[in-house]
C-alpha positions as CSV (number, residue, x, y, z in Angstrom):
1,X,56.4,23.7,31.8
2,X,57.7,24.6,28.1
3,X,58.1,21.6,26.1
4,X,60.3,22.1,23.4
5,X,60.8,19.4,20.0
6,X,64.2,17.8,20.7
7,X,65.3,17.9,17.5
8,X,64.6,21.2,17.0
9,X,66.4,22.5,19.8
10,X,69.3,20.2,18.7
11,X,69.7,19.5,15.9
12,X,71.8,22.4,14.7
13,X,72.5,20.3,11.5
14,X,74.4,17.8,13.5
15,X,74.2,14.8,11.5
16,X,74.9,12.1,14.8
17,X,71.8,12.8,16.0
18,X,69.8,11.4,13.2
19,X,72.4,8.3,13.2
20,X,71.1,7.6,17.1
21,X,68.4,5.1,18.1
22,X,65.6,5.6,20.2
23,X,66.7,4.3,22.8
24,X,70.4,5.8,22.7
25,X,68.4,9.3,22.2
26,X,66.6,9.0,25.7
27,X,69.6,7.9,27.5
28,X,71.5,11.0,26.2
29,X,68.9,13.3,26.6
30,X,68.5,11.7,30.5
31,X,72.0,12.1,30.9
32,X,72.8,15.5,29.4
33,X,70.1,17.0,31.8
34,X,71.5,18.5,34.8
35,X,70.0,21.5,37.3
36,X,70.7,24.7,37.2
37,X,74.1,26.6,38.6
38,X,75.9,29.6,39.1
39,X,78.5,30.8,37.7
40,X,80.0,32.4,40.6
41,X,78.3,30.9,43.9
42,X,77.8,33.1,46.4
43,X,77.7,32.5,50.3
44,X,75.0,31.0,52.1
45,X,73.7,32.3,55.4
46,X,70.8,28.9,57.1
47,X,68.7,30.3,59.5
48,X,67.4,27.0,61.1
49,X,69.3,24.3,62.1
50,X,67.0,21.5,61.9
51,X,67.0,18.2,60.4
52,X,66.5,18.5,57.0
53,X,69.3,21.5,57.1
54,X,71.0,18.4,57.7
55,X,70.4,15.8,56.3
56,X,69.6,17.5,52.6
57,X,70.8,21.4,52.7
58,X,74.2,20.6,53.9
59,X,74.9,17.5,51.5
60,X,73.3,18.8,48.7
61,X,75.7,22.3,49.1
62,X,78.7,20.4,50.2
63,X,78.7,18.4,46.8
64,X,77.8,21.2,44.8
65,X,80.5,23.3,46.4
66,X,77.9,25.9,47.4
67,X,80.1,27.9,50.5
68,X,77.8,27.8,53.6
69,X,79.5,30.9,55.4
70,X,77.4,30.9,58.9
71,X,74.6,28.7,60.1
72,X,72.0,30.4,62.9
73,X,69.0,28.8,65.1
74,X,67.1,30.2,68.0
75,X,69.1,27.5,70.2
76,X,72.9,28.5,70.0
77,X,74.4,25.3,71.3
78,X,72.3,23.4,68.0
79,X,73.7,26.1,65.6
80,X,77.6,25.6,66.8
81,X,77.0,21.6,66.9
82,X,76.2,21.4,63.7
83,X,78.6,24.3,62.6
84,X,81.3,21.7,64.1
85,X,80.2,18.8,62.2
86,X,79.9,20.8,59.3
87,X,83.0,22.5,59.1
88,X,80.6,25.8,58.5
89,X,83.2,28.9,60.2
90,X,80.2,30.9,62.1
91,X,77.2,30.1,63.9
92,X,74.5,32.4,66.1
93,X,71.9,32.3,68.2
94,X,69.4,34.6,67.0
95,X,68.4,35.7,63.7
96,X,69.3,39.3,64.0
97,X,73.5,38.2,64.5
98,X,73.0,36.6,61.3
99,X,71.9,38.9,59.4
100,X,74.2,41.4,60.5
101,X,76.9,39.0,60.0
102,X,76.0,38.3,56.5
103,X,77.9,40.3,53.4
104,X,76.0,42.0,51.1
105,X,75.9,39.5,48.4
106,X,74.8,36.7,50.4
107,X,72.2,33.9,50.1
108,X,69.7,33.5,53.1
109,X,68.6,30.1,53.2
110,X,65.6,30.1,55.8
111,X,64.2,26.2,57.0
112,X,61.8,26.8,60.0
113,X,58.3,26.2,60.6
114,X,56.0,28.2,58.8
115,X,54.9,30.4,61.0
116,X,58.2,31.3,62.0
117,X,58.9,32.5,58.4
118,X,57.2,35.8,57.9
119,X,58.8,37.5,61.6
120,X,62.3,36.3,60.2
121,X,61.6,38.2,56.8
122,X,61.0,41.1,58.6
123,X,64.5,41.0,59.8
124,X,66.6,40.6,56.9
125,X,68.2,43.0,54.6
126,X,66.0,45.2,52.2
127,X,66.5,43.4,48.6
128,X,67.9,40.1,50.2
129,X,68.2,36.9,48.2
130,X,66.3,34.4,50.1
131,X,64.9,30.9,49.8
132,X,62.6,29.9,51.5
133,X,61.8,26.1,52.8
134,X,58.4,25.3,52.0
135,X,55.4,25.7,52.8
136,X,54.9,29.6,52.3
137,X,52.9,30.0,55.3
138,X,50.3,27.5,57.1
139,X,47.7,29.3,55.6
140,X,47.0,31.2,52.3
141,X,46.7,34.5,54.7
142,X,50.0,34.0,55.7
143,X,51.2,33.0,52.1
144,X,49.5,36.7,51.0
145,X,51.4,38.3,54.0
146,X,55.1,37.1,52.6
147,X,54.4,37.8,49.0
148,X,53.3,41.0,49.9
149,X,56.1,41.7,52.0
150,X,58.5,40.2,49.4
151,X,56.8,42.5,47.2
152,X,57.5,45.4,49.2
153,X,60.6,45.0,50.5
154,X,62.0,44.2,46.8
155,X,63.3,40.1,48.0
156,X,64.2,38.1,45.4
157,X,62.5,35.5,46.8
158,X,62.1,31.3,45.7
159,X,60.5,28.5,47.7
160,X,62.5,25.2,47.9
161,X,60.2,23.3,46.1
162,X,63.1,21.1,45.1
163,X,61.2,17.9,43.9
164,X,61.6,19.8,40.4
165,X,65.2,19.5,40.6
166,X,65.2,16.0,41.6
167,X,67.6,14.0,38.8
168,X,64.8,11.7,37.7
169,X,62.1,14.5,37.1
170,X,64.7,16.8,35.1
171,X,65.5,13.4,33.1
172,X,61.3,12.9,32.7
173,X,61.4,16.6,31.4
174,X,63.9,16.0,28.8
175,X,62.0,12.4,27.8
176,X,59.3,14.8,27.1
177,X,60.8,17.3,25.4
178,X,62.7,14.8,23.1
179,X,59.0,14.0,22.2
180,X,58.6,10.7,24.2
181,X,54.8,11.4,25.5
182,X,53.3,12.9,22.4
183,X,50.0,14.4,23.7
184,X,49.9,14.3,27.6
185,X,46.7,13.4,28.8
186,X,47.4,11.3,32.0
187,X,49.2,12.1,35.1
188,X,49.1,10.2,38.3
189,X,51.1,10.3,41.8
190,X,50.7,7.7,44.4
191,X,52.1,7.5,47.9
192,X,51.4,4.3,50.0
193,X,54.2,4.0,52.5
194,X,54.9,4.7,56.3
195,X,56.0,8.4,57.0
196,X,57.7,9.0,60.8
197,X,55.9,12.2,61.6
198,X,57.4,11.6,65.0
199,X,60.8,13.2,63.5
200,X,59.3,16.5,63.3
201,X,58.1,17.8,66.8
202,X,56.0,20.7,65.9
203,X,53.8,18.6,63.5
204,X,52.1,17.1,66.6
205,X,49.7,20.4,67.2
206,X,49.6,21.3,63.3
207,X,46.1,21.7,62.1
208,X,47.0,21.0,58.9
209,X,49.5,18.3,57.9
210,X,49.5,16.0,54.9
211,X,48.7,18.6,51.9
212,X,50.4,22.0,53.4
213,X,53.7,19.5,54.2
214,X,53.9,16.6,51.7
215,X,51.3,16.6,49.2
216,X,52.2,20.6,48.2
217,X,55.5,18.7,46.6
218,X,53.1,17.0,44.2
219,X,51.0,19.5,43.2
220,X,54.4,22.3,42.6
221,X,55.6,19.4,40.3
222,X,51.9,19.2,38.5
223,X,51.9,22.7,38.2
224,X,55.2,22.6,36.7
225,X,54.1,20.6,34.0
226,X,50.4,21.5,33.3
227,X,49.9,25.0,34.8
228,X,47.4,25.9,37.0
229,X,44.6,23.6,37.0
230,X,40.4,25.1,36.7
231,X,39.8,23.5,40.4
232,X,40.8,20.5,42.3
233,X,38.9,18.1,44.1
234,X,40.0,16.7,47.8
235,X,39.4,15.0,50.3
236,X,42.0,14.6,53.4
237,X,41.2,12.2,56.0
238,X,42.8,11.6,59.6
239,X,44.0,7.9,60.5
240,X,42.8,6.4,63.8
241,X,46.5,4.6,64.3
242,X,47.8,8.3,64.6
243,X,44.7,10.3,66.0
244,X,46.4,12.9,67.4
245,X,47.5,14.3,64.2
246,X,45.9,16.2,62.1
247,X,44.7,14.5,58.6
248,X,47.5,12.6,57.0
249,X,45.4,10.6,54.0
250,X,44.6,12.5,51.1
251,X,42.9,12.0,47.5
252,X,43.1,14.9,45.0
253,X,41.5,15.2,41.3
254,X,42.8,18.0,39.7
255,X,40.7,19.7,36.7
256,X,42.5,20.2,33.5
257,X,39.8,19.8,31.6
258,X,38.0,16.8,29.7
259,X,41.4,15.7,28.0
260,X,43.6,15.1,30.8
261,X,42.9,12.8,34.5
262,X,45.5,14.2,36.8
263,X,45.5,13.0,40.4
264,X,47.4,12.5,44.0
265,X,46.8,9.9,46.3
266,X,48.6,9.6,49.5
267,X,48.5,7.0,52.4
268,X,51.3,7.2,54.9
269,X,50.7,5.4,57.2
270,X,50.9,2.2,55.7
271,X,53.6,0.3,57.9
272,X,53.3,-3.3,55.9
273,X,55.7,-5.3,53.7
274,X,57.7,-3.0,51.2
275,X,56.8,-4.7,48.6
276,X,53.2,-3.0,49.2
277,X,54.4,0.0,49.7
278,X,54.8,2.8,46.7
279,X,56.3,6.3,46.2
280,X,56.0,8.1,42.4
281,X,55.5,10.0,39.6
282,X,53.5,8.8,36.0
283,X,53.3,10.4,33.1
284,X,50.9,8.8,29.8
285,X,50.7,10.9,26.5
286,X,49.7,9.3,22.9
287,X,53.2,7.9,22.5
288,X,54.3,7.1,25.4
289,X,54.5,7.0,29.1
290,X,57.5,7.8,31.7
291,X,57.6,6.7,35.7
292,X,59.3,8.0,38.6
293,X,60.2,6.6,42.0
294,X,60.3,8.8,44.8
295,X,62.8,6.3,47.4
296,X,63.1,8.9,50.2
297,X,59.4,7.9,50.9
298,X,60.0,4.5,51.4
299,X,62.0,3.6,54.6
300,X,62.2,7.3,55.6
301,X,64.9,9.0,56.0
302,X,67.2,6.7,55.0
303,X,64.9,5.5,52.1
304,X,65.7,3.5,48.2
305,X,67.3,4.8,45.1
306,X,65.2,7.0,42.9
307,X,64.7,5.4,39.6
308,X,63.5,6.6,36.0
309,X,61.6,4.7,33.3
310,X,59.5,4.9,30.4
311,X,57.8,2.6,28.1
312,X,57.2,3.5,24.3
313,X,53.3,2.9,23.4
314,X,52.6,0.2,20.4
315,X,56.2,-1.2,20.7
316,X,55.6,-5.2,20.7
317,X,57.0,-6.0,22.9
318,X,55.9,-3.2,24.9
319,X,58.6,-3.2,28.1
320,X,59.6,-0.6,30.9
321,X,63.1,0.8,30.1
322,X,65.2,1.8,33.4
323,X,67.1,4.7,32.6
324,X,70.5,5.6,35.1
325,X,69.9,9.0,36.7
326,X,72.6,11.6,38.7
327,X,71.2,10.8,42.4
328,X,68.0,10.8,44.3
329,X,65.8,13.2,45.5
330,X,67.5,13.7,48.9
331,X,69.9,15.4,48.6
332,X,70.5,16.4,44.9
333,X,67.2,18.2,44.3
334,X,68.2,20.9,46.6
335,X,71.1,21.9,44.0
336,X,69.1,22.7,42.1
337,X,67.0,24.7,44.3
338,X,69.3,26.6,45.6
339,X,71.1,26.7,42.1
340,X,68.2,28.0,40.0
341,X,68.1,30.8,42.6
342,X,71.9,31.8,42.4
343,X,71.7,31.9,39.1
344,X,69.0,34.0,38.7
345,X,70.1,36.5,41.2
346,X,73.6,36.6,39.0
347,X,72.4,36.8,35.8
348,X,73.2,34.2,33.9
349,X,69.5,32.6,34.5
350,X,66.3,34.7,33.3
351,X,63.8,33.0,34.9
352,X,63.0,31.6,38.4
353,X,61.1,29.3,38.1
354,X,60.5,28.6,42.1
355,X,59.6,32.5,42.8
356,X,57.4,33.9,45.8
357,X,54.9,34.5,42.9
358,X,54.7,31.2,41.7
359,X,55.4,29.5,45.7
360,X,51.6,31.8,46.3
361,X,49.9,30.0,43.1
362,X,51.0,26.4,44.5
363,X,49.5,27.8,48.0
364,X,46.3,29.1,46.2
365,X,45.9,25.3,45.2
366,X,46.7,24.1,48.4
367,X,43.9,26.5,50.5
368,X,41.9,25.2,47.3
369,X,42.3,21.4,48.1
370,X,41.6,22.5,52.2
371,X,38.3,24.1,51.4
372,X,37.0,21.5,49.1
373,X,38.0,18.8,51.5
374,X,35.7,20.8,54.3
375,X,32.6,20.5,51.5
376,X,30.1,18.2,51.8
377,X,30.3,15.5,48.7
378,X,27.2,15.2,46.4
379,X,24.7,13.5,48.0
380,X,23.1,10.5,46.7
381,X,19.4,10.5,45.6
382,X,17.6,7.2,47.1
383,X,13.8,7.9,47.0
């Protein structure tokens, strides 16, 4: 992630900005950042109608005013009950339909399993805009496979790793590039909260859970901020209350050298007071530090606000400062998701930031954190 000097990408010679505080500064900075959009949006085609189509895709287009032209799902009568309740003008029942259906300038939005993903590819236009829900595949094979075939087939391709649109990490970005942190050298992400894998069916024969569905969130959003790390360390663990799933515990050291302790630690299956439970981001540099709260994970789905503090290192006193923020996670991250990529395939964005070739990297860490969690640890020498 670029980090830029605030004043020096706004100053301008705009003499209010020296007349603000500190504190005024980060609330501005907070509240002018915002993800990105299109100009001109252009109609969405969802190929899945599951349920975070609905509870998330939907909302988040509906407020953005993002036209959802046609929704399609392997089981008709799902597709045209939630074309009803959604006001969406076409639905099918096979993937094929759609794509036919779909004009030329359209956006596929694709949220099925992963190994569903690559067969529907396959069946879309040559040089069709797509994004794709995450994971890119259940294994890094599979992840290869897409790329490859993204590659080919000249897709402009992102992955909806929308937790980097969330409002309260693009307001962490711009406390950091208005020079709150100084020097990053610390970040951290806990999870310790009960997750209803129940909710989604096909996660009851997954072989792999935890990292390739939840924890590959956290470690797009590290890479967005630190690049890719040397190695990671893991270890993902299965819990006896759920036994029949595959691992859902997980501790993760990533290696960014001898500067910087960056790690994820997830537990979700701790159903116990709330006040017990927690869901976020931290951030520490050499001036500072910022937090995030990640609410969808407590009380899911219905889950808590997001929130968004920092705290300013050597101020006496030295307090947390809660910051007001746009929305939450769910549903406003996947504006930006969906924005970033409608504005890339427009113009008026140069970058995407979410591409298939960036989605592979975050699966490269992912098969990474698998096959260290299958190592033996260093044993310990007792004679």
């Amino acid at each position: 992630m670029k980090m830029y000097s605030y004043r020096e990408k706004y100053s301008r010679g705009e003499s209010s900005i020296s007349m603000e505080s500190t504190s005024q500064l980060y609330e501005r900075v907070v509240r002018e950042s915002a993800p990105p959009r299109p100009n001109n949006p252009r109609p969405i085609v969802i190929l899945g109608a599951g349920g975070i189509v609905q509870a998330a895709h939907l909302p988040a287009y509906e407020k953005a005013g993002f036209p959802v032209i046609a929704i399609a799902d392997h089981d008709a009568a799902k597709a045209a009950g939630v074309a009803a309740a959604r006001s969406i003008p076409n639905s099918f029942g096979g993937i094929q339909e759609a794509a036919r259906f779909a004009p030329a300038d359209a956006i596929f939005d694709i949220a099925v399993p992963a190994s569903q993903i690559l067969p529907i590819l396959q069946q879309l236009p040559r040089g069709a805009a797509v994004l794709l829900q995450k994971p890119m595949g259940e294994t890094l094979e599979e992840a290869r496979a897409i790329r490859d075939f993204s590659r080919q087939h000249g897709l402009t391709l992102a992955v909806n790793f929308q937790l980097r649109y969330a409002p309260n990490n693009l307001g962490a970005v711009a406390l950091a590039n208005a020079g709150l942190l100084g020097e990053l050298h610390d970040l951290e992400v806990q999870v310790r909260t009960y997750t209803p894998w129940q909710l989604w069916s096909f996660l009851a024969t997954a072989p792999r859970l935890e990292i390739l569905y939840h924890s590959i969130h956290y470690l797009d959003l590290i890479r967005s901020w630190l690049g890719n790390p040397l190695g990671i360390y893991a270890k993902t663990v299965k819990n006896p209350q759920c036994d029949q799933l595959a691992a859902t515990k997980t501790s993760m050291i990533l290696d960014y050298g001898d500067r910087k302790r960056v790690f994820v630690v997830t537990n979700h299956f701790h159903n116990f007071a709330p006040e017990s439970q927690c869901s976020f981001v931290q951030w520490e540099g050499t001036g500072g530090a910022i937090r995030m709260d990640m609410g969808v994970n407590l009380n899911y789905p219905k889950g808590v606000p997001d929130t968004l503090s920092y705290a300013i290192r050597g101020a006496d006193p030295n307090p947390w400062n809660n910051l007001p923020i746009s929305g939450n996670w769910f549903p406003d991250a996947f504006i930006g998701s969906m924005g970033s990529l409608q504005a890339y395939v427009e113009g008026s964005a140069k970058e995407l930031p979410t591409s298939f070739e960036s989605g592979y990297e975050t699966m490269a860490l992912v098969e990474a954190a698998y096959r260290s969690s299958a190592k033996p640890a260093e044993p310990l020498e007792l004679d």
